[in-house]
VEXDREN-2710 file (C-alpha; in Angstrom, 1 decimal):
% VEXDREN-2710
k/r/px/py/pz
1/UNK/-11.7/-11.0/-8.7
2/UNK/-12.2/-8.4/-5.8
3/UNK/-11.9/-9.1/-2.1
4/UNK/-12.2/-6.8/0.4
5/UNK/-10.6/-8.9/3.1
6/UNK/-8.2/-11.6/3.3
7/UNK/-10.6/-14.1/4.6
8/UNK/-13.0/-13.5/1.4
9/UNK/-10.0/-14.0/-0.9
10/UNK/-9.0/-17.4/1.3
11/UNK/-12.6/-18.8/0.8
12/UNK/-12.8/-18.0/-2.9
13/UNK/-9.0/-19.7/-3.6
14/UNK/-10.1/-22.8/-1.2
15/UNK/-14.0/-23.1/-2.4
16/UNK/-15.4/-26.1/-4.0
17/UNK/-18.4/-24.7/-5.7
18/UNK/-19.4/-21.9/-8.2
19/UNK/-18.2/-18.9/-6.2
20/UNK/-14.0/-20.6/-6.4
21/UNK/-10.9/-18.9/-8.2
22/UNK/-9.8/-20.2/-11.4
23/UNK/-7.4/-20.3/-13.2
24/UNK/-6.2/-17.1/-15.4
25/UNK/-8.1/-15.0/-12.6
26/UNK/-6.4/-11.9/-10.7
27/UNK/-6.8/-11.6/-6.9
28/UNK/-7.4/-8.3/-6.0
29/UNK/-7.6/-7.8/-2.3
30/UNK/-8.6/-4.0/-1.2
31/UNK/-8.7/-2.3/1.6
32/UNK/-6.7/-4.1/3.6
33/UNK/-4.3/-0.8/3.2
34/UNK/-3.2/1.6/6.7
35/UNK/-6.7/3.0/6.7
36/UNK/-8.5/-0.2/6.6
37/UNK/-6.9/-2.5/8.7
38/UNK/-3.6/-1.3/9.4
39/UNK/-1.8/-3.0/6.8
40/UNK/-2.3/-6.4/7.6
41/UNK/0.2/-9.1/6.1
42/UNK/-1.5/-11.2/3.5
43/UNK/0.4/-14.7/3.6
44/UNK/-3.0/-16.8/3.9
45/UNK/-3.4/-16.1/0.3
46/UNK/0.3/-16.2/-1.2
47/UNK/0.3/-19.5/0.6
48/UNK/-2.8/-21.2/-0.8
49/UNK/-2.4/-20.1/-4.1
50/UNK/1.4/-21.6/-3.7
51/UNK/-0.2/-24.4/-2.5
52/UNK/-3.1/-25.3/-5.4
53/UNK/-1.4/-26.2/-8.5
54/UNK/-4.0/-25.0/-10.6
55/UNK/-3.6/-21.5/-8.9
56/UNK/0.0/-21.5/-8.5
57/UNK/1.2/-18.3/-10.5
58/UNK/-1.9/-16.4/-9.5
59/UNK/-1.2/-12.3/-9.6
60/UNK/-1.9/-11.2/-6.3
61/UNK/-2.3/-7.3/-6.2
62/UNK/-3.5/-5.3/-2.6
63/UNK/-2.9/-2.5/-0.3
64/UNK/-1.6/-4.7/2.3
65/UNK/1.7/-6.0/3.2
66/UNK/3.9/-9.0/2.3
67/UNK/5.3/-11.7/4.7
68/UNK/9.1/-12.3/3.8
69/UNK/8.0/-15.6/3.0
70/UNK/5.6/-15.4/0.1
71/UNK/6.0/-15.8/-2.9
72/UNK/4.7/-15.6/-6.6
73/UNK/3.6/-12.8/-8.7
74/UNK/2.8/-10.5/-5.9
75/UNK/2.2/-6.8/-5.9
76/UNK/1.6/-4.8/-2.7
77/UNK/1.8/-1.9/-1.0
78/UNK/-0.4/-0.6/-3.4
79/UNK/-0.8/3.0/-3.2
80/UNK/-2.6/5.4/-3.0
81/UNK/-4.3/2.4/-0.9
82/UNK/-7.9/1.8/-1.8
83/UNK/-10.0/3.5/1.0
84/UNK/-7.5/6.8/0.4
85/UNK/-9.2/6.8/-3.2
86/UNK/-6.8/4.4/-5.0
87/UNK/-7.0/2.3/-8.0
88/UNK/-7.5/-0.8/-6.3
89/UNK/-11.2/0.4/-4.4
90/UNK/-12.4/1.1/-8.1
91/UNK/-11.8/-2.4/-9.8
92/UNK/-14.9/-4.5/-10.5
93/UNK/-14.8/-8.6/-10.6
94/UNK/-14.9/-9.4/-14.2
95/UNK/-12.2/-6.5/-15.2
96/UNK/-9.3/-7.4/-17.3
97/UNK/-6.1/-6.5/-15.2
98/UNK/-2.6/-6.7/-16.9
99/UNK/0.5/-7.2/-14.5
100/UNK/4.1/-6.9/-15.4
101/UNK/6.9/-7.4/-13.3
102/UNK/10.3/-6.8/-13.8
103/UNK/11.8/-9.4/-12.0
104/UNK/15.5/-7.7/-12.0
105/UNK/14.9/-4.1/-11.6
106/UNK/11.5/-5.3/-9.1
107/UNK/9.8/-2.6/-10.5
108/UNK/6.0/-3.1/-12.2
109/UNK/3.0/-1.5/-13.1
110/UNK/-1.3/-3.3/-13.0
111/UNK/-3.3/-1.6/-15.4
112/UNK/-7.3/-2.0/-16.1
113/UNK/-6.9/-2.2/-20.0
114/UNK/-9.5/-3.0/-22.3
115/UNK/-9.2/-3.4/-26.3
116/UNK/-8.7/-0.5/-28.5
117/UNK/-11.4/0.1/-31.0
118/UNK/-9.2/0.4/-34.3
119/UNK/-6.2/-1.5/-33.5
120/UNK/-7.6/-4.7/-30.8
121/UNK/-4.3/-4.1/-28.3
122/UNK/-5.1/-3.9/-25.3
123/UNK/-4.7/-0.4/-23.9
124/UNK/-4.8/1.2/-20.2
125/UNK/-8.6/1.8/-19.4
126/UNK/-7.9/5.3/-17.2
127/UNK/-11.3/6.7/-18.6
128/UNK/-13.7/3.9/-17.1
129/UNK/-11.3/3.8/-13.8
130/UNK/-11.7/7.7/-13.0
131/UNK/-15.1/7.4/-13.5
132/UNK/-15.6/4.8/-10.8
133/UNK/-16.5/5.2/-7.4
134/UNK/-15.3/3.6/-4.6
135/UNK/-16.3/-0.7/-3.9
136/UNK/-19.3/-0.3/-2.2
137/UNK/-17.9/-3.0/0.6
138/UNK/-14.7/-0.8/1.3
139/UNK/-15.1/0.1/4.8
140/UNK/-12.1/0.6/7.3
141/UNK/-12.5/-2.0/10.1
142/UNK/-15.0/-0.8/12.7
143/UNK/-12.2/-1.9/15.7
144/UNK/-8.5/-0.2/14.4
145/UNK/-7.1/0.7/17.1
146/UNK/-6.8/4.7/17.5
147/UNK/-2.9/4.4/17.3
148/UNK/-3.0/2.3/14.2
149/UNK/-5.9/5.0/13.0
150/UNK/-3.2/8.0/13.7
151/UNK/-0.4/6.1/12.1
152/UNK/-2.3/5.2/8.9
153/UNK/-3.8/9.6/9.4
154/UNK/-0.2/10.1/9.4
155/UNK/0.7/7.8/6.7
156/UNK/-1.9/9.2/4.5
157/UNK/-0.2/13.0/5.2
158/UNK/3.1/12.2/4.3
159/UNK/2.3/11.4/0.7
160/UNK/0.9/7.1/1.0
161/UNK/2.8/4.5/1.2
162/UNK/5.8/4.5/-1.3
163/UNK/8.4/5.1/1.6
164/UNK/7.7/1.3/2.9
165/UNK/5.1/3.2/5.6
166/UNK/7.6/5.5/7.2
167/UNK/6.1/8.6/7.8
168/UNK/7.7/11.8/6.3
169/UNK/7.6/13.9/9.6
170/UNK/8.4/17.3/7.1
171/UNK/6.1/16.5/5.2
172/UNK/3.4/16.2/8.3
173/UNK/4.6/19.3/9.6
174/UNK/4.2/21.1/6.3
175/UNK/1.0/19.3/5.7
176/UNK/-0.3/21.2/9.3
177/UNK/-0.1/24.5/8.7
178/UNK/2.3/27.1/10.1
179/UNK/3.5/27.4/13.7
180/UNK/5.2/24.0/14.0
181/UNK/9.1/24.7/13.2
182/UNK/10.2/22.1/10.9
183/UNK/13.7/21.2/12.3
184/UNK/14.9/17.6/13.9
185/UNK/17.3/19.6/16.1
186/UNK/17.3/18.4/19.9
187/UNK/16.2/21.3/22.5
188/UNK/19.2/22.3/24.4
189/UNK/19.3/20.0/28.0
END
């Protein structure tokens, strides 16, 4: 299932009618990334799913950030993060998602797969995702703050979010053009 907030996904895990998770679903919360809403921590879900025994072992995959405190089959700091023209902003509710985890080297991969025509094993589905457009309810959140709005511009320029969201300031530089010296020497005093 797709959320595009943490407060949808919350609902959804917490709901008592028709529109709840279940069990054997995927959360999928997008753009919640640097660009959407800064990166916000998503504990609120990790927590109730930890917290339902029915949903205990949920996959939880997003662009946000983890607290140091959650825990289960988490995957985050998705990138490139969905409003930046990830994966994650072209996933539909109702896809088939396969997570693996390494638990020891803490290395994984999420693919959309769907069954192979001659064989039935279920294959990575980069054809349908490529052709997807964006979620139509991926939106950056209309009050970021400007700083949080350059950091994420900068984020975005330095290559995503694979160096834990530390800016590669060469990368920047080399990103804007020529006439900024790319050096980290101090000016002499």
């Amino acid at each position: 299932r797709v959320f595009t907030s943490e407060r949808a996904a919350v609902q959804a895990i917490k709901a008592h009618d028709d529109s709840r998770l279940r069990p054997g679903e995927v959360v999928v919360v997008a753009g919640i990334g640097p660009i959407g809403t800064g990166m916000e921590e998503v504990y609120q879900v990790t927590s109730a799913l930890k917290h339902l025994p029915a949903l205990r072992g949920t996959p939880l995959i997003t662009d946000a950030r983890f607290s140091g405190v959650s825990s289960g089959p988490c995957v985050g700091h998705v990138g490139p993060e969905a409003l930046a023209g990830g994966p994650l902003g072209r996933l539909r509710d109702g896809d088939l998602i396969r997570v693996e985890i390494d638990t020891r080297s803490l290395h994984g991969r999420v693919d959309l797969v769907c069954a192979d025509p001659q064989t039935g094993a279920l294959v990575p589905d980069v054809e349908t995702l490529a052709a997807r457009t964006a979620h139509p309810d991926l939106a950056p959140h209309p009050e970021l703050p400007g700083a949080t709005r350059l950091w994420a511009a900068l984020q975005a320029a330095s290559g995503g979010t694979w160096g834990g969201c530390v800016y590669d300031v060469d990368a920047i530089v080399a990103r804007l053009g020529p006439g900024i010296p790319l050096t980290s020497a101090t000016p002499d005093a």
